[in-house]
Each structure stands twice: as C-alpha cells, then as structure tokens.
KOLRO-991709 format. One record per residue (C-alpha): z, x, y; residue in three letters. Coordinates in steps of 0.001 Angstrom, whole numbers, plus 500000, padded with zeros to 6 digits. Example, Ala and Ser with C-alpha at 12.3 -4.5 7.8 and 13.67 -1.06 7.14 Angstrom:
2
507800512300495500ALA;507140513670498940SER;
//
This chain:
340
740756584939172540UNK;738913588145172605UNK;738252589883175881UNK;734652589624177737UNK;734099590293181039UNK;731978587720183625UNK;729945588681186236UNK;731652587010189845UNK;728620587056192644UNK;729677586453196268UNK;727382583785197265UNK;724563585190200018UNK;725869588986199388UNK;724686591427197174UNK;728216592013196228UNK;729691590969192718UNK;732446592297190246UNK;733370592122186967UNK;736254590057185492UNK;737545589691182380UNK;738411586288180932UNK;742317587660180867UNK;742565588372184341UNK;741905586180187427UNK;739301586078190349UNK;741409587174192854UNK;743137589786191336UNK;740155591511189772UNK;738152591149192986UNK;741010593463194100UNK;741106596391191376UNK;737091596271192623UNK;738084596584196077UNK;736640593211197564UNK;739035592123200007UNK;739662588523198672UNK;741895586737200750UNK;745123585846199602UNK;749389585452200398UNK;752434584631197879UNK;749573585504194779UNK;751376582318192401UNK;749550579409193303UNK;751686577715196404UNK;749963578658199269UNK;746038578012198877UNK;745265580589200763UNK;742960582134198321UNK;740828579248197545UNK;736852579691196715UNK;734497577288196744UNK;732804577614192966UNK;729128577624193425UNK;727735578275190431UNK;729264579166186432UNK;732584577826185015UNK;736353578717185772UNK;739797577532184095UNK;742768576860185955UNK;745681578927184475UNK;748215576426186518UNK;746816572956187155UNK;749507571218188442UNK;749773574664190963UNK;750943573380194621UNK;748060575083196806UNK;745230572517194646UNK;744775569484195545UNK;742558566552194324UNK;740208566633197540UNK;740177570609196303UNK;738545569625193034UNK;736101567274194050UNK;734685569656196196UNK;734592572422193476UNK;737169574971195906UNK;739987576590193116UNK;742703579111193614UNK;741627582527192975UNK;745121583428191722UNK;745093580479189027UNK;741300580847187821UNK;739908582551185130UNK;736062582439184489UNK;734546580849181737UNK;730838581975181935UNK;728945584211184846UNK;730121582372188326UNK;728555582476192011UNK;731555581888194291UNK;732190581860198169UNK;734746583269199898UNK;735301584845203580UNK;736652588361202818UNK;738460590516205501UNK;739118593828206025UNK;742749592755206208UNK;742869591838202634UNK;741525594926201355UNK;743640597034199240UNK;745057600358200037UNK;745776600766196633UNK;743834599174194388UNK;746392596707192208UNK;746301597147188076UNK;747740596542185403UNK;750551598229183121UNK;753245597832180797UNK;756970598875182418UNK;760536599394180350UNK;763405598220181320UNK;765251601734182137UNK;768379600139183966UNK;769925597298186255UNK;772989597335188508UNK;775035594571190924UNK;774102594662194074UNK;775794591593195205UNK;776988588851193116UNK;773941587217192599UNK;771655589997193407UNK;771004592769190993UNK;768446595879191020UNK;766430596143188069UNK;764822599729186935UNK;761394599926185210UNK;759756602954184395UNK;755788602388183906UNK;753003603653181113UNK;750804604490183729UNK;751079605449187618UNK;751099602860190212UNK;750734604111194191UNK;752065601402196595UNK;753468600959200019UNK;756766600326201244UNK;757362596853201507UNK;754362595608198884UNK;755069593422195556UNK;753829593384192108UNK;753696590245189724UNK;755598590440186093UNK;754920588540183265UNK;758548587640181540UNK;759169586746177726UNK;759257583224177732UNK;757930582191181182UNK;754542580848182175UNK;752535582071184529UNK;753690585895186312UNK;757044585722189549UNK;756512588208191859UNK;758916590942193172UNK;758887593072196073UNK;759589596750195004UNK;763159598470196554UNK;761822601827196413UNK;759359604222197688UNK;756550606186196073UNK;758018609657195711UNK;755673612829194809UNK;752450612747193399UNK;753795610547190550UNK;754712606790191279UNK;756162605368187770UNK;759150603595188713UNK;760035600271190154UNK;763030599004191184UNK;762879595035191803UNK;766239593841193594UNK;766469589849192449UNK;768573586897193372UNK;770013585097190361UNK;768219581581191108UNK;770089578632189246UNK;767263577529186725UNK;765351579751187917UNK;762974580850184653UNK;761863584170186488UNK;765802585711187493UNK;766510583679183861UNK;764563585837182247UNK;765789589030183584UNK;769301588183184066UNK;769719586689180398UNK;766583587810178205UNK;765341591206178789UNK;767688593807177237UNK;767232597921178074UNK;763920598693176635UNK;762514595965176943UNK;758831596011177575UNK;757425593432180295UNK;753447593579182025UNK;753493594702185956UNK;750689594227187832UNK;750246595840191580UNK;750467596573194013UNK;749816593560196244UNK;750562592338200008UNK;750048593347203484UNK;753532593625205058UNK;753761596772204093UNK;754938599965206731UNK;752418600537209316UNK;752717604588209035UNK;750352604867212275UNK;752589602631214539UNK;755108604932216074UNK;757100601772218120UNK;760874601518216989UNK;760877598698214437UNK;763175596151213387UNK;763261594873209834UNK;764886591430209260UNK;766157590700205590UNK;768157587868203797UNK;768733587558200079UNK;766505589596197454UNK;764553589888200606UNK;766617592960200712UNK;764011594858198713UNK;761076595251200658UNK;762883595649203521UNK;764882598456202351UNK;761654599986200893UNK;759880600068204129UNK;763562601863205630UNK;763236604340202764UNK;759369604924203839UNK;760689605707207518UNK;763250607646206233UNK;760967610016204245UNK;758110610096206419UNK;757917613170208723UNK;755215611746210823UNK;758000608976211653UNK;760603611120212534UNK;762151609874216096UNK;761138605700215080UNK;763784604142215746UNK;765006600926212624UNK;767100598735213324UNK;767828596719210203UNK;769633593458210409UNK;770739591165206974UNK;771630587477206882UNK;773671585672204294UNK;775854582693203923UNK;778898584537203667UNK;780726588024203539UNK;780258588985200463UNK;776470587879200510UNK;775932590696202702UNK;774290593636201343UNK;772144597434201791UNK;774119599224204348UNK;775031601485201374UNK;771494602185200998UNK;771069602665204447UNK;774172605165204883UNK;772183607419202262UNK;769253607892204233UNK;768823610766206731UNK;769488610021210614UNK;771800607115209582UNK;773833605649212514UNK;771884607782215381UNK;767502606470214395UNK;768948604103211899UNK;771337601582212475UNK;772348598530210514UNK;773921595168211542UNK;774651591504209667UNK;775123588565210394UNK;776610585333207632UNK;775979581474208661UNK;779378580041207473UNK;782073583128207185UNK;784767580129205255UNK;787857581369206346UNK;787357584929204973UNK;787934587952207388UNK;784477589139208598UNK;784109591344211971UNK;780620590627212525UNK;777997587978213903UNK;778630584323212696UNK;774844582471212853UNK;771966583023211655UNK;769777586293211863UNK;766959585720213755UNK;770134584578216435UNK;771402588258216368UNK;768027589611216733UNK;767511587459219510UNK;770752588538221180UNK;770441592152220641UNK;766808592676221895UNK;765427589735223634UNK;762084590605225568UNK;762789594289224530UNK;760989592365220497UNK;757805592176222342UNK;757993595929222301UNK;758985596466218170UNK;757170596829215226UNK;758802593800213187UNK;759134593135209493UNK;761191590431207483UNK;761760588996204166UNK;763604586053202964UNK;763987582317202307UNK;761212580261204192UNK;763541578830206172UNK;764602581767207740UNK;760919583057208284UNK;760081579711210276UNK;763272580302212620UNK;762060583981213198UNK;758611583173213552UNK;759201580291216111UNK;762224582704217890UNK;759641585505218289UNK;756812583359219971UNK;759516582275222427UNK;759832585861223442UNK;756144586474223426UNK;755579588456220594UNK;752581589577219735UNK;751621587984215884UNK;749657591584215408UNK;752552593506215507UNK;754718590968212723UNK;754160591304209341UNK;755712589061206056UNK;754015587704203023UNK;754531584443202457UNK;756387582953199282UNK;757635579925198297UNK;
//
C-alpha cells in the first residue's frame, strides 16, 4: 500500500493534522502536537476513543478490548487502532495534559546488547537512526518480527547530552507472551526493530521539589529506575529526597538496588527498600507483604506530603491507588500510565 496522507479535522475547531494511512490518529495527532487523549497506547483501555464524524477509518485491531459493539454503532473508534481511509472530521476533548513534551516519532533502533537482570527480567540495548528526547519514566511502542500490532516498553535510562540515541527497555519474560517472545527468542544483535516515542505522562515532574517515592514491581523496574536516574542527574533536584521501594514474589525476584548504589548521594538522598509476597522458605531479611504495605508502614500520612510514582502489574496499582486515598493523597501529585 503506498503512503498518502489524510487530512484529520477536529470537529467545531479550526484545528486539523495530517496522517498518513501507515500511522494512526492518535499517534500522529501527537508528532502535530494536538493533545489527543490517551493511556496504555495498545488498544485496552478506550481511553482514546473519537467519535468519527465525517470520512472513513480502519481498525488495525478489531477484536481490541477498549471497542465495544455499543462503540461502533455510535461511530466512536480507538485512536490508537485507527487508520484513515479518506479525509475524516473527528471529535475529541483534548487537554493540555495530553500534550507532548516531546513530540513522539518514529525510527528504526539495533539491537546493540541485552543482559540478566533477574531471571526473568532482562535489559535490552538499542541504539537509534535518529535522536529521540524523552523523559524519565515515558515509553515507546516497538514493532517485533513476527508480532501483530506494536508492545510497549518503558525506557530504563535517561536522556544524556544533547544526543538521545539509546534505549534500554528492561522486560519480563511473559510465558506466551509474543512481545518478551520475540525479544527473548527472535531478535539476535543487530537486529533492526521500528521504535516509536516517546509517549506517557508519568514521567519526573522536574519542577516539584517534594521528596518522592517511586514504587516498582516486575519490568516495572524500568521507568522507575529512569525517573531515579533523572533525580540523580538533575542539579536543580539536588537535596529531593527518593525513596525507592520494589515488590516481588520472592528473593530472587527482587531487583535495581545495583542501579541505585551507582548513582550519586546513594544511601544518604537515595535510599532503597523491598519487599517479596511469599519469601518460600528461603533466607530473606526484609519485608514479607506486599509493597504498597511497606509504603504504608514506612510513611503513613507523611505520603500525603510525596511526590509518588509506580509501575507494575495492575494488581498492584489498584492496592496502591486504593492505600493512598486512605491516607488522603492528593491524585495530582500520583502519576502511572496504565497498561494491561
């Protein structure tokens, strides 16, 4: 199919972008800086839905969780799944909230390197064709050999200098899963794959000089050690106080105080604590529960005084989420993007 770009008009704005028949609405809405509302970018959440006014869209991902039948009969679509067919008139709501910092793009990366990190997590190294800028704690989307539709992975490191063209992804081996499949199993050194970022909005608040606390389990590891790296490196943060806590199932799920101990101000700003659900008989000095149980007993009211960031299975979002409105935290001052 060749390539031909479709005007998108915002229904009773003078606003409209371009998009090409490759790319989606939402995404492209983004590289034109048009903050499109949106969360896990992969079609589960319906949070970016449109309601198609006038013109002609496909759906990428029909079956796609977010879209639902009562969704198509009254003509609202998932930005993330739809590609336009013919000059479309859409609605949306945008918000300031949703518009980029960096405006997302696309490039090709190479598979540089990739190293254990746990058993079933490993960092993966991808140096890009072009630059891409992003914040601590943001994602980008890749499209693997022989997997539909694009996973998205939080990035591990930090923009450093005025050149940003490396990634590093730090994934969970996922049984059947076709995304960690592919990177575990397919992709050799060299390997090319498409990136495209950056994208989210739980990324480090630079102008929010509150101590924070960043709450990770599994590959959520990577953003949150990103956004501890953009502390770190910051001068303007210098005196924040992070407090990083990691949840697993067992010892030796627990992970990133090495990449913690690296960082400046390590064990006096910086401090790092676990905790595993079901230690099973092996020797473990630390908490036993869940995490959001030792942030709970470590800070208590003092949360309603934190900057707070987390990643990790939606489980453990929900019991931080409902944990921190028992304390009376403010929602303004939380930030996670939500994947499923």
């Amino acid at each position: 199919m060749n390539n031909q770009n479709h005007r998108i008009t915002l229904a009773g704005t003078d606003q409209f972008f371009e998009c090409a028949n490759d790319d989606v609405l939402l995404r492209s809405a983004l590289r034109n800086n048009i903050a499109f509302p949106y969360e896990c970018n992969v079609g589960a959440c319906g949070n970016c839905k449109f309601e198609l006014i006038e013109g002609a869209v496909d759906a990428r991902w029909p079956e796609a969780p977010g879209w639902t039948a009562k969704d198509r009969e009254r003509r609202r679509h998932l930005g993330c799944q739809s590609t336009p067919r013919a000059d479309c008139t859409i609605r949306i709501r945008p918000s300031q909230h949703y518009a980029p910092i960096h405006r997302p793009k696309r490039v090709t990366g190479t598979l540089t390197s990739r190293r254990p990190v746990t058993h079933d997590i490993w960092e993966f190294r991808f140096e890009l064709a072009d630059d891409m800028r992003f914040e601590p704690g943001q994602y980008a989307l890749l499209t693997l050999p022989g997997v539909s539709g694009q996973r998205a992975y939080s990035m591990s490191n930090i923009v450093q200098g005025s050149h940003a063209k490396v990634l590093d992804f730090q994934v969970r081996r996922v049984p059947n899963g076709r995304g960690s499949n592919a990177l575990f199993h397919t992709l050799a050194t060299g390997d090319e794959v498409g990136i495209d970022g950056p994208y989210g909005m739980a990324y480090l608040r630079r102008d929010v000089k509150r101590d924070i606390l960043c709450l990770a389990g599994g590959s959520g590891l990577a953003p949150m050690i990103s956004i501890a790296r953009g502390v770190a490196a910051d001068p303007e943060m210098r005196g924040v106080r992070l407090n990083f806590l990691y949840g697993g199932r067992s010892p030796r799920d627990v992970c990133g105080r090495d990449m913690l101990e690296a960082l400046e101000n390590f064990g006096e700003l910086l401090h790092f604590d676990a905790a595993v659900s079901d230690a099973g008989g092996e020797q473990w000095g630390g908490h036993t529960g869940f995490v959001h149980e030792l942030a709970e007993s470590m800070f208590g009211d003092r949360l309603r005084d934190m900057e707070i960031y987390f990643a990790g299975p939606p489980a453990m979002g929900q019991a931080i989420q409902k944990m921190l409105l028992a304390h009376g935290v403010s929602f303004g001052q939380v930030h996670f993007d939500q994947f499923y």
